[in-house]
C-alpha positions in Angstrom: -21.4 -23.8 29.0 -23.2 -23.5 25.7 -24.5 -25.9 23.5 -22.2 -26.9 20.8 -22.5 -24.8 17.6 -23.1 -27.0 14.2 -20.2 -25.1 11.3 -22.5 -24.8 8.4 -19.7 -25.7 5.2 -19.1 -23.1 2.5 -20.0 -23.8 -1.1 -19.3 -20.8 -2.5 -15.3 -19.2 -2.2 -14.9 -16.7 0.8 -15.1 -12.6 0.2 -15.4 -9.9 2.1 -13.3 -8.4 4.9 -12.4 -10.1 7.7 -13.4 -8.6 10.6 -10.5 -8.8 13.4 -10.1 -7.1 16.2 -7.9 -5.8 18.3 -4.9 -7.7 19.8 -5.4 -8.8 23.0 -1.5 -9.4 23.1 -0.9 -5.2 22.7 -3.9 -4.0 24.3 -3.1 -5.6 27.2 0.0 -4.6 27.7 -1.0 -0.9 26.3 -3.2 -0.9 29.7 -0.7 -1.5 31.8 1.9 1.0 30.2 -0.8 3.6 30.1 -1.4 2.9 34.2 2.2 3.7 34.5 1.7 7.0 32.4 1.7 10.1 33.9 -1.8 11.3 31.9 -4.7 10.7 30.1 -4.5 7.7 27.2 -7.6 7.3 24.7 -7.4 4.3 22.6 -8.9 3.3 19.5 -9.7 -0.1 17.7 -9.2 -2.0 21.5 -9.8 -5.6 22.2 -13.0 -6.3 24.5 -13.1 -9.5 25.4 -13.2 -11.9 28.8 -9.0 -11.1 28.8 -9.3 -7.6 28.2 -12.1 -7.1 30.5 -10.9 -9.1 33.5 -8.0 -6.7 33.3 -9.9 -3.3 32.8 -11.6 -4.5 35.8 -8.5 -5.4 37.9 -7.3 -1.5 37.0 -10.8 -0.7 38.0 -10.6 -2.4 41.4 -7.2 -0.6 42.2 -8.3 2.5 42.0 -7.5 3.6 38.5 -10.5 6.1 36.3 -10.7 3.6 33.5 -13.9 4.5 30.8 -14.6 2.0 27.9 -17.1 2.7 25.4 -17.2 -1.2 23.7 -19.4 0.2 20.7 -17.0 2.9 19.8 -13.7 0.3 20.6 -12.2 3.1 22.7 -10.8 3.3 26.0 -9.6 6.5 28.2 -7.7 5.9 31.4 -5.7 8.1 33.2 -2.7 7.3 34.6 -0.9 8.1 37.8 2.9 7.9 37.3 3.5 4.4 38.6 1.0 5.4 41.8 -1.2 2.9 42.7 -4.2 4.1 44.7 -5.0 1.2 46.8 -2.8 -0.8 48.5 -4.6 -3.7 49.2 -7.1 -5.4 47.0 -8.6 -9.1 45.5 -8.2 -9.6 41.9 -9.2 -12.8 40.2 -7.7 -13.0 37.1 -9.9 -15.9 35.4 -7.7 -17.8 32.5 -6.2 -14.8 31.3 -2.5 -15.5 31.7 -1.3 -11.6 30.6 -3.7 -10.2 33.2 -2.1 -12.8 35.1 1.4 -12.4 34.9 1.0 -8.7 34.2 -0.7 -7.6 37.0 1.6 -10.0 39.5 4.3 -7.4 38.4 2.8 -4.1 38.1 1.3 -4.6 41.9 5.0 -5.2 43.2 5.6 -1.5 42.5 3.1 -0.3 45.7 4.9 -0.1 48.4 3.5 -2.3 51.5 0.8 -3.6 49.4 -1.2 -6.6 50.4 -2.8 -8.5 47.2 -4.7 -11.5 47.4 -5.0 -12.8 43.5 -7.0 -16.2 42.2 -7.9 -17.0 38.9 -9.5 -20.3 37.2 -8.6 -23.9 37.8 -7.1 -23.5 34.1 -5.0 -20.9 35.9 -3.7 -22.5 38.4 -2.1 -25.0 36.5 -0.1 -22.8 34.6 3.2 -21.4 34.6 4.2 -18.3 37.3 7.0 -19.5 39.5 9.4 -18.1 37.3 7.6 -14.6 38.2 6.9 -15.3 41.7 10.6 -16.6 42.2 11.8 -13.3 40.7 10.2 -11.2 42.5 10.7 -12.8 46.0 14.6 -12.1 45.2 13.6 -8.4 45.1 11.9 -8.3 48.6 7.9 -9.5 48.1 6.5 -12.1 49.5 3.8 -14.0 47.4 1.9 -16.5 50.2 -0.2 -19.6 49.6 -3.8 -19.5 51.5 -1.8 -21.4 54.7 1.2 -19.3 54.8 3.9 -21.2 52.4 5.9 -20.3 50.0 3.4 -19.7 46.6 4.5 -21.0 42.9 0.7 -20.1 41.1 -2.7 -19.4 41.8 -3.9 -18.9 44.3 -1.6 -16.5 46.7 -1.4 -13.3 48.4 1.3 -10.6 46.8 3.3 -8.5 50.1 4.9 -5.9 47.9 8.0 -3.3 49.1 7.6 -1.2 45.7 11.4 -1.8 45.0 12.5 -4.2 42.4 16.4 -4.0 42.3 18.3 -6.8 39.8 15.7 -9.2 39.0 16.5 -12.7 37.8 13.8 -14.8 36.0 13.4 -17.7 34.4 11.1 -17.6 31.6 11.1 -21.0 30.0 7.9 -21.6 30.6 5.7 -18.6 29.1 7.6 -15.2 27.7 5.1 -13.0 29.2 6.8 -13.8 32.8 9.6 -11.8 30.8 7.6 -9.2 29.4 5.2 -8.7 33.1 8.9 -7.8 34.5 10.5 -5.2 31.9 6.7 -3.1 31.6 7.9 -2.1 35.3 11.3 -1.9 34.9 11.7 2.0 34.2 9.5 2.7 36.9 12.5 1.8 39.5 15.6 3.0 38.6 18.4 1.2 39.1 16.7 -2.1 38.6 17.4 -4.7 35.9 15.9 -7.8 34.8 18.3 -10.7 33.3 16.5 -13.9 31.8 17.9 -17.0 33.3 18.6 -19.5 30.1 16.2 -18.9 27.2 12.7 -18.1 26.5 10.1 -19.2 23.5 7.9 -16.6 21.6 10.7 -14.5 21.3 8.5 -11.8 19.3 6.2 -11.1 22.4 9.2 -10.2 24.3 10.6 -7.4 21.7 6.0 -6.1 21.1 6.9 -5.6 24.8 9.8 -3.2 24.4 8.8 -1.6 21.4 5.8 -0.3 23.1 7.8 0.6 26.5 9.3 2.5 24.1 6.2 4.0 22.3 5.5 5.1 25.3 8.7 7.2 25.9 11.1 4.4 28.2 12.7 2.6 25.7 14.6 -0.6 27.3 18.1 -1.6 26.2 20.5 -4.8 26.7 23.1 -4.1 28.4 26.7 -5.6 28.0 26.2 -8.4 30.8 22.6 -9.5 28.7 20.3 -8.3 31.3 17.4 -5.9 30.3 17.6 -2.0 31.9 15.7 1.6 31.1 18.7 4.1 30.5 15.6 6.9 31.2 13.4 5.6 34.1 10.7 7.5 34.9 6.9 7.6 34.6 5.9 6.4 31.0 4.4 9.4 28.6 0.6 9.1 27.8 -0.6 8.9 24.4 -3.4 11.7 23.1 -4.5 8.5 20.8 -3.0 5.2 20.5 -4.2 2.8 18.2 -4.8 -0.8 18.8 -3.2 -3.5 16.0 -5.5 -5.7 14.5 -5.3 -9.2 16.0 -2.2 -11.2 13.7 -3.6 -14.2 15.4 -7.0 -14.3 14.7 -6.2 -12.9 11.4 -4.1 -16.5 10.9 -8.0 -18.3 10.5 -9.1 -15.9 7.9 -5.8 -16.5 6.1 -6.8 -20.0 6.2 -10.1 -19.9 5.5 -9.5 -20.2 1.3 -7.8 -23.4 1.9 -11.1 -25.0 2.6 -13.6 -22.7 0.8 -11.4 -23.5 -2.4 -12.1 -21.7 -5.9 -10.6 -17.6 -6.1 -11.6 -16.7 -2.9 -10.9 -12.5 -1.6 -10.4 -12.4 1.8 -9.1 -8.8 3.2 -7.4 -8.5 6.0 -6.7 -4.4 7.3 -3.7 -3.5 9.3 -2.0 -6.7 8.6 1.5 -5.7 7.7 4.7 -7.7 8.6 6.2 -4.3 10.3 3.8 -4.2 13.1 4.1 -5.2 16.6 3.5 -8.6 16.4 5.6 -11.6 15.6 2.3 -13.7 14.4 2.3 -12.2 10.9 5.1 -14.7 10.6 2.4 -17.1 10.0 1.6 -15.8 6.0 4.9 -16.7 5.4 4.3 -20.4 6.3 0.8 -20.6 4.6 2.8 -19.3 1.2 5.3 -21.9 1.7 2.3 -24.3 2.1 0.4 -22.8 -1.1 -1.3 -19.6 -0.5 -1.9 -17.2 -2.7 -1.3 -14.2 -0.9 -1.4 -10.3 -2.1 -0.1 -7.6 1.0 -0.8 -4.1 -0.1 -0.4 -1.0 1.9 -0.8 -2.7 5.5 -3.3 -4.8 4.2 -3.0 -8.8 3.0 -5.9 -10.2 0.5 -6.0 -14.1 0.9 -6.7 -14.8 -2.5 -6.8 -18.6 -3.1 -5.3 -21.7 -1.1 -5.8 -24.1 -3.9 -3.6 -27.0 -2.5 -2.4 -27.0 0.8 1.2 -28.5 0.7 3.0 -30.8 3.3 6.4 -30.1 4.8 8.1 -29.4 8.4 7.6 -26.0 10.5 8.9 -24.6 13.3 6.4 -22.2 15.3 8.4 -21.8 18.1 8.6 -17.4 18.0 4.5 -17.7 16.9 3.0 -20.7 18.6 -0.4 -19.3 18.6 -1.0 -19.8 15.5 0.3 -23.3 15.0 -3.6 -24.8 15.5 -4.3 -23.0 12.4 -2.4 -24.9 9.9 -2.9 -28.1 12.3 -6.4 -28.2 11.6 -5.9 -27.2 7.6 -3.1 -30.3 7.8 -5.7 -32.7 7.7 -6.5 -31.4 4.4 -2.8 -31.6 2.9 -1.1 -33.3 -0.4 1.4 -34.7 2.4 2.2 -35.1 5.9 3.0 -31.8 8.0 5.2 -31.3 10.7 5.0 -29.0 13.6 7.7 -28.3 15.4 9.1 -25.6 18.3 5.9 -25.7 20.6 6.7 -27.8 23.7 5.5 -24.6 25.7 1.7 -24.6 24.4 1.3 -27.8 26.5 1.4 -25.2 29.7 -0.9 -22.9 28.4 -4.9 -22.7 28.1 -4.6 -26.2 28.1 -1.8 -29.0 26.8 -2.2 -27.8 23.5 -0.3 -30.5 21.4 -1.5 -33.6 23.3 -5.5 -31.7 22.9 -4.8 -31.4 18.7 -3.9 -34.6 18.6 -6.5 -36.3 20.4 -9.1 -34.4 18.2 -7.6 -35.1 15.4 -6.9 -38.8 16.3 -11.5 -38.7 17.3 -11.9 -37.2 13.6 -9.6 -40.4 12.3 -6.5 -38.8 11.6 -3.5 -40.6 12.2 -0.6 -38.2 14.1 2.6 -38.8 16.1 3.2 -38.8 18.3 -0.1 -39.9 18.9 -2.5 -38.9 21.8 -1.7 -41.8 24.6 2.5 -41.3 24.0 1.9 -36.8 24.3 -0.3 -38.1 27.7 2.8 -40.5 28.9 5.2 -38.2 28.1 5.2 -34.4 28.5 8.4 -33.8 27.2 7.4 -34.5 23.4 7.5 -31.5 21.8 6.2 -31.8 18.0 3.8 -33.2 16.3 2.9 -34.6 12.7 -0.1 -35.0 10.6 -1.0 -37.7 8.2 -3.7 -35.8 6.0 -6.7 -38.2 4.8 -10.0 -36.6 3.1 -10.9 -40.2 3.3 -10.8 -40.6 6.8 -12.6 -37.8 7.1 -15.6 -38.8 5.6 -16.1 -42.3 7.3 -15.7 -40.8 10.6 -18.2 -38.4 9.6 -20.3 -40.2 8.1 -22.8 -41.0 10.5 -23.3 -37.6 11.2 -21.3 -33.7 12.6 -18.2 -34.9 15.1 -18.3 -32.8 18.6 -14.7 -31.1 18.9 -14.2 -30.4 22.3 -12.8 -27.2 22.8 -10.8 -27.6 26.3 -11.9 -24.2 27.3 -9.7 -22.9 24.8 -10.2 -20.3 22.3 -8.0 -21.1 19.3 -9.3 -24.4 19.2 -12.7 -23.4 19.0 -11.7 -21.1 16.1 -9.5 -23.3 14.5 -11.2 -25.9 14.1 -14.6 -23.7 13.0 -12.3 -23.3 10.0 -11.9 -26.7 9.0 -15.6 -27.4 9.8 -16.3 -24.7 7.0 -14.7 -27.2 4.0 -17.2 -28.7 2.6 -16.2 -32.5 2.7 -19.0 -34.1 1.7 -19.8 -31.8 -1.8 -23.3 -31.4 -0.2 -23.0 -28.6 2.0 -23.9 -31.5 4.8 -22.3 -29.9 7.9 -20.0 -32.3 9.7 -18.7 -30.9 12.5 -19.8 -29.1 15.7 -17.6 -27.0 17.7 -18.2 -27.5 22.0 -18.7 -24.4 24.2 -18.5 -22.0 20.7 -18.4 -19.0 23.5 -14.9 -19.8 25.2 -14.3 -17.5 22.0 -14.9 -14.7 23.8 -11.6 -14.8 25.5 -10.1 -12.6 22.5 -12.8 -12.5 19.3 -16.3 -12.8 21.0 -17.4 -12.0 17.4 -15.4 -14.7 15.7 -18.6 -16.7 14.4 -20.4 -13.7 13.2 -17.2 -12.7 11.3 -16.9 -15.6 9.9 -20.4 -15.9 8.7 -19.8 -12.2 7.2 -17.4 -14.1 4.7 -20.2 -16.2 3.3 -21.9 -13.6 0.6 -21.8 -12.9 -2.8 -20.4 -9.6 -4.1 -22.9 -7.0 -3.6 -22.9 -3.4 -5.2 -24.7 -0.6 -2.8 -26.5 2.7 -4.2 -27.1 5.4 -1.8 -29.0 8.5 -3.3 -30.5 11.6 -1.8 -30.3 15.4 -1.5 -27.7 17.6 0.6 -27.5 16.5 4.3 -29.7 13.6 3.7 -27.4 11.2 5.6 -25.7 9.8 2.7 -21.6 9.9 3.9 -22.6 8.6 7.7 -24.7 6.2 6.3 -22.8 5.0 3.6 -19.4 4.6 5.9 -21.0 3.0 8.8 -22.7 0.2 6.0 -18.9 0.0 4.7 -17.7 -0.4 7.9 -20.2 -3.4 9.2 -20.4 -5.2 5.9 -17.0 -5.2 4.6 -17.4 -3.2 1.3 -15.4 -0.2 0.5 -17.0 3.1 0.2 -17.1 5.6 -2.4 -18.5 9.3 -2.5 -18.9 10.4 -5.5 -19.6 14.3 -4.1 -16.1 14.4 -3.6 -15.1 13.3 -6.8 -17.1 16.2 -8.4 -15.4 18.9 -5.8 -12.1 17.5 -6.3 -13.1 18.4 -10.4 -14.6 21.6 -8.8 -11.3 22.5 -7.3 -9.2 21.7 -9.6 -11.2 23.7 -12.6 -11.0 26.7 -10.1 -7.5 26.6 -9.5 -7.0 26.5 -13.4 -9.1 29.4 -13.8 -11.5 27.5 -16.1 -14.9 29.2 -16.7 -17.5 27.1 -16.0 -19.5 28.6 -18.7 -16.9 27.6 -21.7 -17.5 24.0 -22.3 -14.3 24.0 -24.8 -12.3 25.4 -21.3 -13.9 22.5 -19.1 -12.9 19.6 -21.7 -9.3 21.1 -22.7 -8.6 21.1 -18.4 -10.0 17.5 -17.7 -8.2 16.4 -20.8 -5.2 17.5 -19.0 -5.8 16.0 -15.8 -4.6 12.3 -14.1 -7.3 10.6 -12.2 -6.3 7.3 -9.9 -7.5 6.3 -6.8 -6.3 5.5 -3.3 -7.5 3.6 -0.6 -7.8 5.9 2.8 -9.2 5.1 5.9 -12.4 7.3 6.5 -14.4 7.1 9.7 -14.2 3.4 10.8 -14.9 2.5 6.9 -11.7 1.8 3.6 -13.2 4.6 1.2 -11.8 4.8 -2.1 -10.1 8.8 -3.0 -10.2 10.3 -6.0 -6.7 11.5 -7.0 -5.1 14.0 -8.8 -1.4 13.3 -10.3 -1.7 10.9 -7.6 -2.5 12.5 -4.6 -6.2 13.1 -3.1 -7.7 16.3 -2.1 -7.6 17.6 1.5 -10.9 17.8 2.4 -10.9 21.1 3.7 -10.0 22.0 -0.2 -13.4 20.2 -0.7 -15.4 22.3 1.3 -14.5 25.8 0.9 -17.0 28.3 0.4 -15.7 28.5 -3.7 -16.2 25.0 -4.0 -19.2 24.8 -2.1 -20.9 28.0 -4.4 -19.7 25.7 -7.6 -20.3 22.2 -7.3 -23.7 22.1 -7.9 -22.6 23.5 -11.2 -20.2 21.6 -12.5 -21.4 18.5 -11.6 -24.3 19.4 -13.5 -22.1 19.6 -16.7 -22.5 16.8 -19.2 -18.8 16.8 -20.0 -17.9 16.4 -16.6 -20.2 14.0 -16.0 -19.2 11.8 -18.7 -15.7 12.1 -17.5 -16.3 10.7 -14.5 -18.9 8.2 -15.2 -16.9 5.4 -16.5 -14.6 5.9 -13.5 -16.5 5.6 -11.2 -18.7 2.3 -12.8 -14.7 1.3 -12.3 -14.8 1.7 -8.4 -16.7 -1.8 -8.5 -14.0 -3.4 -10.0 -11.2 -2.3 -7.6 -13.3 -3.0 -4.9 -13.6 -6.7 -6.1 -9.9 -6.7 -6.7 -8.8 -5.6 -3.2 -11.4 -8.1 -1.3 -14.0 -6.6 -0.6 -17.3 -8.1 0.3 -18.6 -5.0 -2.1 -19.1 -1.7 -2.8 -21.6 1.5 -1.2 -21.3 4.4 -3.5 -23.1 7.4 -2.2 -23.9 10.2 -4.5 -27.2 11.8 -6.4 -27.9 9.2 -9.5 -25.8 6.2 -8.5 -29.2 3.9 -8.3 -30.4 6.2 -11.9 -26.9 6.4 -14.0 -23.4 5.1 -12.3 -25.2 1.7 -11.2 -28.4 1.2 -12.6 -28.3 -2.4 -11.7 -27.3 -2.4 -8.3 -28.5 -5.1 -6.3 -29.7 -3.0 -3.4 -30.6 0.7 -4.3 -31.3 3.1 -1.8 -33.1 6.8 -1.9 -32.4 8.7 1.4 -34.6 11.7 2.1 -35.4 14.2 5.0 -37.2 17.5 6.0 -35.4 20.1 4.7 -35.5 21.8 8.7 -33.6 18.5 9.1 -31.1 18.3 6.4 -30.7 22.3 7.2 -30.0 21.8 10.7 -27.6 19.0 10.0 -25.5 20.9 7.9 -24.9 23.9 10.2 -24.3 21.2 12.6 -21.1 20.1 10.2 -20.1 24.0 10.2 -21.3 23.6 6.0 -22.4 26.7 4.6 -24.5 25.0 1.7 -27.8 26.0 1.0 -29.9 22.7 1.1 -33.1 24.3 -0.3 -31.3 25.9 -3.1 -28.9 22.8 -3.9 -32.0 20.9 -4.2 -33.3 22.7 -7.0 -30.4 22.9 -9.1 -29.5 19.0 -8.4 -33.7 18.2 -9.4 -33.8 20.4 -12.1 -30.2 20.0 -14.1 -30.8 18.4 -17.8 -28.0 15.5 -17.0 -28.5 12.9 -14.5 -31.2 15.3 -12.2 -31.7 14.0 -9.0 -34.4 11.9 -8.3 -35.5 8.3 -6.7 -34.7 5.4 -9.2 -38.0 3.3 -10.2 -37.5 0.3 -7.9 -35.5 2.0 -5.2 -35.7 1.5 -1.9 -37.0 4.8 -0.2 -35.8 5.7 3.6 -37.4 8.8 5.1 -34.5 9.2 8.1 -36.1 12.6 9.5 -36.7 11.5 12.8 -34.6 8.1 13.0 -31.1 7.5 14.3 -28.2 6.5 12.4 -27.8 3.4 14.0 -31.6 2.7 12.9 -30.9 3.5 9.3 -28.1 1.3 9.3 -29.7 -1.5 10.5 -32.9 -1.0 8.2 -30.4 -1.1 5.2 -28.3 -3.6 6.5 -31.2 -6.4 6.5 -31.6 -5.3 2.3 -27.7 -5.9 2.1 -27.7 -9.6 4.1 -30.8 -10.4 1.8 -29.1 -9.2 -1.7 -25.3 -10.9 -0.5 -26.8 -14.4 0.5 -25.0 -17.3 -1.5 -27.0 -18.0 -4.8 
């Protein structure tokens, strides 16, 4: 276990953006589906964590060709219809209940398979009879150790490969649902009817929207019960890509209610029309206060400034429910939290563990900790908020929150550490066993500590093919700021002159056309990194209209014009404020006199330079037909803004280094320039 992990408080508001990851919740389940696929499935922006691991090795074990790269966030794996290569195989599943319950149904569909499966002590306490129970009815056998009939962990799985008309009872956990109708196309004729009700409703229908993303969409029929009118083999996926994490995203939403003042917190792929249920949670932070801006599939947590008592039901997004709990302490009146008499069965008894910690940080709740241990059918819980309390219990020095070998509380409660109670920046609480995180954000402390900066504006200068656009998105992409190449902005001015048949010799020509055009810009998603496009009439430039040989031939030129330079000048400088608008951490613009003209000020300035036998094999490399010799001169030698390395610049000779070395070289500057003033 490792040692517990002092939260240093925030004094300054929160920017940047957040880095999530992928949800565990779909790309587990994407794993499975893609298993079931008759094909080859790459997948982008994936979860890698303990969860996601155990089950990648699970697929691994069974026989499946599964190849992650964890850098890249990718996975390929090629599925074999609903085969399953070995029949017989041991699987521990550690305390990752999807793998879990997941797994337990996928292996029924091998026919006289023999399965012995374990997980954690944490595991064995929680809920798979409903699961076990169902699939008995359909002909396996799941065995304890001595032979008996098995409710949980540990027990060996005799499978027939048939499934028929399941019954389950999914009370407990939803997934026992969801493990059951991720097979059910892959034995026609069979059907899977819930007994009573379930909770986390929302997990159930993620489930069969991505059965039927992956071409076996599932339907109700009349009698309730669950059927695929198309069985069959699901369809691999050329690319899928993985959503964002909605419930890790619920700390970052929280995260201005203790870091106070206008804080930018920006959160990508967050959008209510995704997969997952826990978005549900922004609209209970607005009703308790926060200031919240969703924009294109994005959500900027602008300001918590008060965070308001009242009563919530969490039932459909339970996961989430330890973010406000911990934030409650901080309330202008009690807050109730209803709907989440499951979470006591899950990592651990999640409501009776809140309100212990609480009741050790001298909060008053209630039911209170020693009524949730005598009775395990209370269901809800209320907190009495007290700043006050607070501070004596703390006074004497950081309070150890124990952690239960759960996750969310770890993360949870990392966000309440980060208020700064005392006005000092004295830290007052420590989080136990910080790496249990690693069941589904194993980067959650680093991300959060990316939040901590001050707004920080990024220069990248340098000739053709000196690394500027990979450099420049991979910086955007690790450090939260938005990108902006300001090359493209002159070819998108290139094009469009061309296409009105303006000569570039007629300075009265070039004004009269840019006088006539609309410029805007739109955020875009560029390699990994949010870039910022130029637009035209409102629409940005296909890049392969950037590059053609015409443009290529001309851009030099016209971005050598004073008139178009003055244009665009003020435009650009204007890039700094919509990146601090949309919650960024900050802003890299790459271009040849950003650290000279556009941002003369910058707090980290950057001069990128190469061999030209370099620079010239890079640009065949991008099938470019530029001619980096002679677009050096005319960039060096042009009267307005020539290129050249701004006094005070930092200068980065990248010849013989990798990208990833650049980066890293630059990316010490940028912590440096962002630390909290």
């Amino acid at each position: 276990m490792s040692p517990p992990l002092i939260i240093r408080p925030f004094q300054t508001p929160a920017r940047g953006v957040a880095q999530v990851p992928g949800s565990k919740s779909i790309t587990n389940r994407a794993l499975i589906l893609a298993a079931l696929a008759d094909g080859v499935t790459s997948f982008t922006g994936a979860l890698f964590s303990r969860d996601t691991r155990l089950l990648i090795t699970a697929l691994q074990s069974l026989g499946f060709v599964v190849e992650a790269d964890e850098v890249a966030g990718t996975i390929r794996l090629i599925g074999l219809g609903g085969r399953i290569p070995h029949n017989r195989a041991k699987i521990h599943v550690g305390n990752a209940g999807t793998a879990a319950r997941f797994l337990t149904a996928f292996l029924a569909l091998s026919p006289a398979g023999v399965y012995e499966l374990d997980g954690d002590e944490a595991m064995r306490a929680r809920p798979m009879g409903g699961l076990l129970d169902a699939l008995t009815a359909s002909g396996c056998r799941a065995l304890k150790p001595d032979g008996s009939p098995a409710t949980g962990f540990p027990f060996t799985l005799h499978t027939t490969g048939k499934l028929g008309r399941l019954e389950v009872d999914a009370a407990a956990s939803s997934q026992l649902l969801s493990a059951l109708l991720m097979v059910l196309p892959l034995s026609p004729g069979s059907s899977v009817r819930l007994k009573g009700a379930t909770v986390s409703e929302p997990f159930v229908e993620m489930t069969a929207r991505l059965c039927g993303q992956f071409g076996r969409p599932l339907e109700r029929a009349t009698d309730g019960s669950w059927i695929c009118v198309s069985p069959g083999a699901y369809v691999a996926q050329a690319t899928y890509a993985i959503e964002p994490d909605a419930t890790a995203a619920s700390y970052f939403i929280a995260l201005p209610a203790v870091t106070g003042g206008r804080a930018s917190v920006r959160l990508e792929g967050y959008a209510a029309g995704g997969l997952q249920g826990d978005t549900a949670f922004a609209k209970v932070a607005a009703a308790c206060g926060a200031v919240l801006k969703p924009s294109a599939g994005t959500l900027i947590a602008e300001s918590w400034p008060v965070v308001r008592g009242g009563d919530f039901d969490f039932n459909a997004f339970s996961d989430t429910f330890l973010t406000l709990a911990t934030i409650a302490v901080l309330a202008d009146g009690p807050v109730k939290i209803r709907g989440i008499a499951h979470t006591r069965q899950q990592e651990t008894d999640r409501v009776l563990a809140m309100a212990t910690e609480l009741e050790r940080l001298g909060i008053k709740v209630e039911p209170t900790a020693a009524q949730l241990r005598a009775d395990a059918s209370l269901s809800s819980l209320t907190i009495f908020p007290s700043k006050a309390a607070l501070r004596r219990t703390a006074a004497v020095g950081p309070i150890s929150i124990h952690t239960y070998e759960d996750h969310r509380f770890a993360m949870s409660f990392a966000i309440l550490g980060s208020y700064d109670l005392f006005g000092d920046g004295r830290p007052w609480i420590a989080i136990e066993d910080p790496d249990c995180t690693a069941k589904t954000f194993p980067h959650f402390f680093q991300a959060l500590e990316a939040l901590r900066t001050n707004f920080v504006r990024v220069s990248i200068d340098g000739g053709a093919a000196s690394g500027k656009s990979s450099t420049s998105r991979r910086l955007a992409q690790l450090h939260g700021l938005l990108h902006v190449d300001t090359g493209a902005h002159y070819r998108s001015l290139t094009h469009a002159l061309l296409q009105a048949g303006a000569s570039l010799d007629d300075v009265g020509t070039i004004k009269s056309t840019l006088s006539k055009l609309r410029i805007g810009s739109l955020l875009i998603a560029s390699q990994g990194a949010r870039s910022s496009a130029l637009t035209l009439a409102g629409a940005p430039m296909a890049d392969t209209d950037l590059r053609t040989p015409e443009v290529n031939a001309a851009v030099s030129k016209v971005a050598a014009l004073p008139a178009v330079r003055t244009f665009l000048l003020e435009y650009q400088r204007s890039q700094v404020k919509l990146a601090s608008d949309q919650g960024f951490a900050g802003v890299v613009m790459e271009g040849r006199d950003i650290g000279s003209v556009v941002l003369p000020d910058a707090e980290v300035r950057i001069f990128l330079e190469a061999e030209v036998e370099a620079r010239s094999r890079r640009r065949a490399e991008e099938g470019q037909s530029d001619q980096v010799t002679q677009r050096d001169h005319l960039d060096t030698t042009r009267k307005t803004a020539p290129l050249i390395c701004p006094s005070g610049a930092y200068r980065l000779d990248n010849t013989h280094k990798s990208l990833a070395d650049v980066v890293a070289e630059i990316g010490e500057i940028i912590k440096v320039a962002a630390l909290p003033r």
